[in-house]
C-alpha positions in Angstrom: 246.3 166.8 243.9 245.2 163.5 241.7 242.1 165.4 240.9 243.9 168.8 240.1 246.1 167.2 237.8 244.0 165.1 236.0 241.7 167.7 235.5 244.3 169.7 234.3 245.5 167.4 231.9 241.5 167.0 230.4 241.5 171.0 230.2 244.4 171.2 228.6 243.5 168.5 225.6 240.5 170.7 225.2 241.8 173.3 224.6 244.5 171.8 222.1 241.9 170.2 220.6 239.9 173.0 218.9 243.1 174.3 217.9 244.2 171.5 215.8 240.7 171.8 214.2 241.1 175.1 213.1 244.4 174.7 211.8 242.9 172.0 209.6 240.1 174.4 208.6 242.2 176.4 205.8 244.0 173.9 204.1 240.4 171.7 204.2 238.5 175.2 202.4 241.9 175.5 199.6 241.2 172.0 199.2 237.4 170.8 198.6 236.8 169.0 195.7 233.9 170.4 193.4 231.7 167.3 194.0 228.2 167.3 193.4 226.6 166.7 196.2 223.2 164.6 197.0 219.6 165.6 196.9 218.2 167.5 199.4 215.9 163.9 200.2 219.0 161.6 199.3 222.0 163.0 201.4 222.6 161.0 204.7 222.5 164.7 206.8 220.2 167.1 206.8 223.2 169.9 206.9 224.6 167.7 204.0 228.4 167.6 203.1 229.4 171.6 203.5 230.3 172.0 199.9 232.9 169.4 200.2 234.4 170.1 203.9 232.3 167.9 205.7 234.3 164.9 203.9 237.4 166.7 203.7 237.5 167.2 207.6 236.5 163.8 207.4 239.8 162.3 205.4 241.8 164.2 208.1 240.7 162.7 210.8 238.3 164.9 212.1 234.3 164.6 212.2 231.1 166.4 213.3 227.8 164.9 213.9 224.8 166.0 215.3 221.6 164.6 216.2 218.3 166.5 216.8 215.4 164.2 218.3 212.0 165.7 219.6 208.9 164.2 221.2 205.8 164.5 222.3 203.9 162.0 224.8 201.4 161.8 227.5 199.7 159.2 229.9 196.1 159.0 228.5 195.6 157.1 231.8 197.0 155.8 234.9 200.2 157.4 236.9 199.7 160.3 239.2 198.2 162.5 236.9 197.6 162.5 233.2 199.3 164.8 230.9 201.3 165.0 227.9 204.7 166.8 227.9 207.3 167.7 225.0 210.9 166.7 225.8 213.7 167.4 223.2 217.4 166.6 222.8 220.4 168.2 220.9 223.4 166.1 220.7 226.7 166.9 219.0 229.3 164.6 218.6 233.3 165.3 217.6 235.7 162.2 216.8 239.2 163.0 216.3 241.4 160.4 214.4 244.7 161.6 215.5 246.5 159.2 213.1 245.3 160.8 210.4 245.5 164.4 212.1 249.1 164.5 213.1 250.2 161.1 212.8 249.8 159.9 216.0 249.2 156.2 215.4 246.0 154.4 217.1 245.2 157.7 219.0 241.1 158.9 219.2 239.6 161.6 220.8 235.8 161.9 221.4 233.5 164.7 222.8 229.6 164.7 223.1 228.2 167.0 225.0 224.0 167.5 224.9 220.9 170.4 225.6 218.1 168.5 226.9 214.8 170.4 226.9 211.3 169.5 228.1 209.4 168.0 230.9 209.7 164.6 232.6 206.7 162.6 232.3 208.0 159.7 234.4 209.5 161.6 237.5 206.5 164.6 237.3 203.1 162.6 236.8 203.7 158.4 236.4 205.7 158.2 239.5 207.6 155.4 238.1 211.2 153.7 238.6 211.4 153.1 234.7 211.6 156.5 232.5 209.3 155.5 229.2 211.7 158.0 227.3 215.0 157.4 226.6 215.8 161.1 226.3 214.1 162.1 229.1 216.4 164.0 231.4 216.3 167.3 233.9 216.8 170.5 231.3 220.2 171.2 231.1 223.2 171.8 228.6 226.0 169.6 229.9 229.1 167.4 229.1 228.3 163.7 228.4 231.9 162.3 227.3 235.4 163.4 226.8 237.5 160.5 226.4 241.3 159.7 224.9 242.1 156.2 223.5 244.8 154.8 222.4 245.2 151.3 220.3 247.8 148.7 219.7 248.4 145.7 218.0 246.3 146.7 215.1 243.2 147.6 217.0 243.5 143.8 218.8 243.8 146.1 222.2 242.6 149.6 223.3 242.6 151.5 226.6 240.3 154.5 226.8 240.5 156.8 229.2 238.5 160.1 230.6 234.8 161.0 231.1 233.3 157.7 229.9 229.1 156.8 230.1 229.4 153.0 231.3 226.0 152.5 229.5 227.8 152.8 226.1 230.1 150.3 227.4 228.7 147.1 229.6 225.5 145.7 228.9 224.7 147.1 225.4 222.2 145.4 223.0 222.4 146.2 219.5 218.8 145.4 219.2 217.4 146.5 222.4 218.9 150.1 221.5 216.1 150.4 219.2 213.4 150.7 221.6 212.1 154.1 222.7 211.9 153.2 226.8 214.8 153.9 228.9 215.2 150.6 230.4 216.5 149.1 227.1 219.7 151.3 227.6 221.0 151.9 231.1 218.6 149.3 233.1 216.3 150.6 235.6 218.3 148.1 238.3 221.2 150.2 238.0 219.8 153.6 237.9 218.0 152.8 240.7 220.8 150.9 243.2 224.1 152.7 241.9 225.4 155.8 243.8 223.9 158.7 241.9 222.4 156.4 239.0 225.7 155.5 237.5 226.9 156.1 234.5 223.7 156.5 232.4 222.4 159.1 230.4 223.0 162.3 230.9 225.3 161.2 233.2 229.2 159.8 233.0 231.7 158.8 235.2 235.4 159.2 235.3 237.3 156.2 234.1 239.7 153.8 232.2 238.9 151.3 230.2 241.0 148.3 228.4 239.7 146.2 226.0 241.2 143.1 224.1 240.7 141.1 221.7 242.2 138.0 221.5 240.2 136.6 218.7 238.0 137.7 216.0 234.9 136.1 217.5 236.0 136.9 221.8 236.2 140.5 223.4 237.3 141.3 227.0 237.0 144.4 228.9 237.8 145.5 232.4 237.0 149.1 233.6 237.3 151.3 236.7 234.9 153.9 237.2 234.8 156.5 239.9 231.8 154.9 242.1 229.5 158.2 242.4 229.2 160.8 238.7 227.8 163.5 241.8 229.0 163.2 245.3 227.7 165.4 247.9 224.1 166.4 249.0 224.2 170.2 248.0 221.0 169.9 245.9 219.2 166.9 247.9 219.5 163.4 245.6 219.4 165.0 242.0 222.4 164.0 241.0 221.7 165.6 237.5 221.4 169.1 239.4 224.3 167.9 241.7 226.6 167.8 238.6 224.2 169.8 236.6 227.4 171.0 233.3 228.7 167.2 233.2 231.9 168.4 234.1 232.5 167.5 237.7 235.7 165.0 236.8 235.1 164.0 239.8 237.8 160.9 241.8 236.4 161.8 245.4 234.4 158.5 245.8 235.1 154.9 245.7 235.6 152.6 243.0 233.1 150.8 240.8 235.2 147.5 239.0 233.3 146.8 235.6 234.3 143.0 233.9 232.7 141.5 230.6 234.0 138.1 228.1 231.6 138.5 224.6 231.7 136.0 222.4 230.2 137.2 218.8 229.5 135.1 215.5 228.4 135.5 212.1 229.4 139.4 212.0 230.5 139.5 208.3 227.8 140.4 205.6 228.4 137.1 203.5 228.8 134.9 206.8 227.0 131.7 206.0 225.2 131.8 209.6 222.9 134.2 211.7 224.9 136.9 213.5 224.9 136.6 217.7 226.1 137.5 220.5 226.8 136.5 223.8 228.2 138.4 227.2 228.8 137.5 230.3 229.9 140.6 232.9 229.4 142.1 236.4 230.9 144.7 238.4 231.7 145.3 242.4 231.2 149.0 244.0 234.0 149.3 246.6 231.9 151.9 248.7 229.0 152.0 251.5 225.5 151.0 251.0 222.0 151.4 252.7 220.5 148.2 254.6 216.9 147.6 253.0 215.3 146.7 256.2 217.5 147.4 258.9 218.6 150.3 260.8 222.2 151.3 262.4 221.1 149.4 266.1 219.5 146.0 264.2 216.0 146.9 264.5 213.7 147.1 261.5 213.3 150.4 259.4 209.6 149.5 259.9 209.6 150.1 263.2 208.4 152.9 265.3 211.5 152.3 267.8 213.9 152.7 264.5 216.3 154.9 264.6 215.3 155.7 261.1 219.3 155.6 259.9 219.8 152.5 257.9 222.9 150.4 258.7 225.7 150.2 256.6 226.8 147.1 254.2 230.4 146.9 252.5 230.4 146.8 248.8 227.7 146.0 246.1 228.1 144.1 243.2 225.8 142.8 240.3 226.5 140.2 237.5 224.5 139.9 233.8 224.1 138.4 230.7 223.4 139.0 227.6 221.9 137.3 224.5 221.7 139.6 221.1 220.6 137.0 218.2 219.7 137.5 214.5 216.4 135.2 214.0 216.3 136.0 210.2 218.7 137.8 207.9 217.7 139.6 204.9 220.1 138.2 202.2 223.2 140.5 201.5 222.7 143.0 204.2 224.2 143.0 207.6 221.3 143.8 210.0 218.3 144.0 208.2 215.7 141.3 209.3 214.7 140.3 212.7 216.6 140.5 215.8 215.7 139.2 219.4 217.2 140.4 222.5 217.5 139.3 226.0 219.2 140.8 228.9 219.2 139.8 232.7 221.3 140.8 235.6 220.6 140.3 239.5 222.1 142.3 242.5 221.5 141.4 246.8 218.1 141.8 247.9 219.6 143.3 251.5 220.8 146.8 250.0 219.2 147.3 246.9 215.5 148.6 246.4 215.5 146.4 243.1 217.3 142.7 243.0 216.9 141.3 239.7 216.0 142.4 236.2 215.2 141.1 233.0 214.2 142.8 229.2 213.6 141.3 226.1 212.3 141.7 222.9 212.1 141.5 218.8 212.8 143.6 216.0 212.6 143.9 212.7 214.7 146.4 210.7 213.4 146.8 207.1 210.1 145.4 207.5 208.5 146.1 204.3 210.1 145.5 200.8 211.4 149.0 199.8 211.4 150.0 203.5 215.2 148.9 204.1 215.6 151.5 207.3 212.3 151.2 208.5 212.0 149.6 212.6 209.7 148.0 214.5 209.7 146.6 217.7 208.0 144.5 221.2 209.9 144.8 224.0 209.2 144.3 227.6 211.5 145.1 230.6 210.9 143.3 234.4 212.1 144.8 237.9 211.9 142.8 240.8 211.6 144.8 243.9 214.2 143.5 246.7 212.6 140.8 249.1 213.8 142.7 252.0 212.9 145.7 251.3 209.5 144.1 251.2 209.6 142.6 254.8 210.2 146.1 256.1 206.8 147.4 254.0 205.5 144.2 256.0 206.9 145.2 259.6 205.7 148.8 258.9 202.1 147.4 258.8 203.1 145.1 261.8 204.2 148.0 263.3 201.0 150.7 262.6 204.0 152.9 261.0 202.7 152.7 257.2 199.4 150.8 255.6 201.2 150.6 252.3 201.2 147.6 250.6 204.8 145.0 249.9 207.0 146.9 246.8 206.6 143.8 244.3 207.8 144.7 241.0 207.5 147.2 238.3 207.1 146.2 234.4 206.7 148.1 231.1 205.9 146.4 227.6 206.4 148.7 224.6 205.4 148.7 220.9 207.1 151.3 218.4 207.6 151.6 214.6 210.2 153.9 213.2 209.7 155.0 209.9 212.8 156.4 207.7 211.3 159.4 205.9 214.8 159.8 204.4 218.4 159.0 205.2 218.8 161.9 207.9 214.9 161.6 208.9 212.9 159.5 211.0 209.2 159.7 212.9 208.8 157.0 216.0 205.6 156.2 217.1 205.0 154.2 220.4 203.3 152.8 222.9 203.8 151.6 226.3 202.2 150.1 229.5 203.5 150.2 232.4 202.7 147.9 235.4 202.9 148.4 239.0 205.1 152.6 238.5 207.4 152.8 241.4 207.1 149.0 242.1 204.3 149.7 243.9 203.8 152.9 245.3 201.3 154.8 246.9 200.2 157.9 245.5 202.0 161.0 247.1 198.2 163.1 247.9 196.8 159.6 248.6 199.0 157.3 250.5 195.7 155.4 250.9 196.2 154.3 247.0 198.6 153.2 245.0 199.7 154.4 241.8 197.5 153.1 238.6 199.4 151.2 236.1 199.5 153.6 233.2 199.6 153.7 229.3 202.3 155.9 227.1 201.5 157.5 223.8 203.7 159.2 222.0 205.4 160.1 218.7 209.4 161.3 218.3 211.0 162.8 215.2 215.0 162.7 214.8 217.1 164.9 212.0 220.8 163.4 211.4 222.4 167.2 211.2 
């Protein structure tokens, strides 16, 4: 009944919602000013500003972005088999400032939803636990977010509630976002060890969040997430195709408890320092998990008297931190100059296929003079494979059940440039290499071999719309 009603209230805000938009829609048309608007090459959205409604809408609370971002890449070598695929994205965004809508003070609504289109390198012909595409995602047209928050004591203290992606909300890097691979967002440790990936893109969970801030300079945030974004086994272990429209709203698994204290510095444009900051987090999954090397009677998943059923552990939990650092500031700007990055977080070896993780990196945002938008980045990204999950690779040979070799790590070092064409265009190039796909895998026609590291070309466009 929980889930009925909650779902029901969600519904029914979305269904107000549009309404209040199109109520706002006449007065916002009577109203547009007669500005001029930008350039064609000098606006900051391809669309630009509507003949005025865009801003309009805008005043009242209520905006609509869009981002289109294409790509094409390939494996020149290494992987399972070398090809080059097309992969696209369509996002829309909508924030509602209800304030300034109908006066409701602190209130927000946002909405993403996205169409994903392409192929999956990674998952189809690398084989590996890291996808070298951020966008990369099964086909689909689905719900990312729907979320209500409310704010008090002048934004010192929010609570957001609703269809929330935990990636936008624990362990973030402001510079590490710039890279093109997907384990500078949601880390490869996570997608790889939570129930149905967690809350990563294109998936989210069902949640509440508080945040508060009792200083300028120190955040806190606590969360609870519903532990699994697509329960069941109706389409095997995709949980994309499992919860293939994003809009599951689903409570019927345990709890995930999200915690995180940042403490930032130097945010101001004339702040006499370098910007920075620092977070300390973790979270604890109040559900089941899978033993890495033992099965439900004690014996080793490597052996040929196994049962082949793993046995079942209480709980798993994970803690991180987080280093985002300005190296070099470009005088009066706010981000432009070079940024460093490091991230690391580390979970139980005995029931999770990867323990510990680490990614770091530099940027530089302007990097020539006249080239104030312009990115460029090194990165690389670090996945320890779990020790025990090792030992049963080890009793497996013991054993005569397997000749594959220990899962060790996998690793991926990228390079990219972005290059700001104009205010709502960009072109990425990049390239990656990745160590080790699969932490050490053996190839599925070939089990003989193991998967060749591999090299990523590949070049993305994105229009602001």
């Amino acid at each position: 009944m929980k889930k009925i009603a909650s779902l029901s209230n969600v519904l029914a805000g979305a269904l107000v919602l549009p309404s209040l938009v199109l109520a706002v829609l006449p007065a916002v048309a009577d109203e547009v000013a007669p500005e001029v608007e930008k350039g064609f090459w000098d606006r900051e959205k391809l669309t630009g500003d509507w003949g005025g409604i865009r801003t309009d809408l805008a005043d009242r609370g209520v905006e609509l972005t869009a981002t289109y971002t294409a790509e094409t890449l390939g494996n020149p070598s290494g992987g399972i088999k070398r090809r080059a695929v097309g992969a696209a994205l369509l996002q829309g965004d909508l924030d509602v400032n209800l304030d300034k809508l109908v006066g409701w003070q602190g209130g927000k609504i946002h909405a993403t939803a996205f169409h994903i289109q392409g192929r999956q390198l990674t998952s189809n012909f690398i084989g590996g636990l890291i996808p070298v595409s951020s966008v990369e995602a099964a086909p689909s047209t689905r719900l990312f977010s729907l979320w209500f928050e409310q704010s008090v004591l002048d934004d010192r203290a929010s609570l957001r509630f609703g269809q929330i992606p935990m990636q936008e909300e624990f362990f973030t890097s402001t510079y590490a976002a710039y890279m093109v691979n997907s384990a500078f967002g949601w880390p490869a440790i996570y997608a790889a060890n939570m129930p149905s990936g967690g809350g990563g893109y294109p998936l989210a969970n069902m949640g509440t969040r508080l945040k508060v801030k009792p200083t300028e300079e120190i955040s806190l945030m606590a969360a609870v997430f519903s532990g699994n974004v697509a329960p069941g086994t109706n389409v095997g272990n995709d949980a994309q195709k499992r919860n293939r429209s994003g809009t599951d709203f689903s409570f019927d698994s345990p709890p995930v408890w999200f915690g995180e204290a940042a403490y930032s510095i130097n945010q101001d444009k004339d702040s006499p320092g370098l910007p920075a900051t620092f977070k300390l987090g973790g979270w604890y999954y109040n559900g089941r998990t899978a033993d890495q090397h033992f099965d439900n009677t004690g014996l080793s998943l490597g052996s040929g008297a196994s049962s082949g059923v793993a046995r079942n552990l209480r709980g798993n939990w994970a803690v991180y931190g987080i280093v985002d650092h300005m190296l070099w500031k470009r005088e009066g700007t706010v981000d432009s100059g070079v940024g460093a990055f490091f991230r690391t977080t580390y979970m139980p070896d005995d029931r999770n296929q990867m323990s510990y993780w680490l990614d770091t990196g530099l940027t530089l945002k302007g990097t020539f003079e006249g080239r104030d938008d312009d990115i460029t980045g090194i990165s690389f990204a670090y996945g320890k494979m779990s020790d025990e999950l090792a030992s049963r690779d080890a009793d497996a040979r013991r054993f005569g059940t397997a000749t594959a070799p220990d899962h060790d790590f996998e690793s991926v070092v990228e390079i990219m440039y972005s290059y700001a064409v104009t205010p709502w265009w960009s072109v990425t190039g990049f390239g990656q290499y990745l160590f080790h796909p699969g932490g050490t895998t053996t190839l599925p026609e070939n089990t003989s071999k193991t998967i060749p590291d591999a090299s990523v070309l590949g070049l993305r466009t994105s229009f602001k719309l």
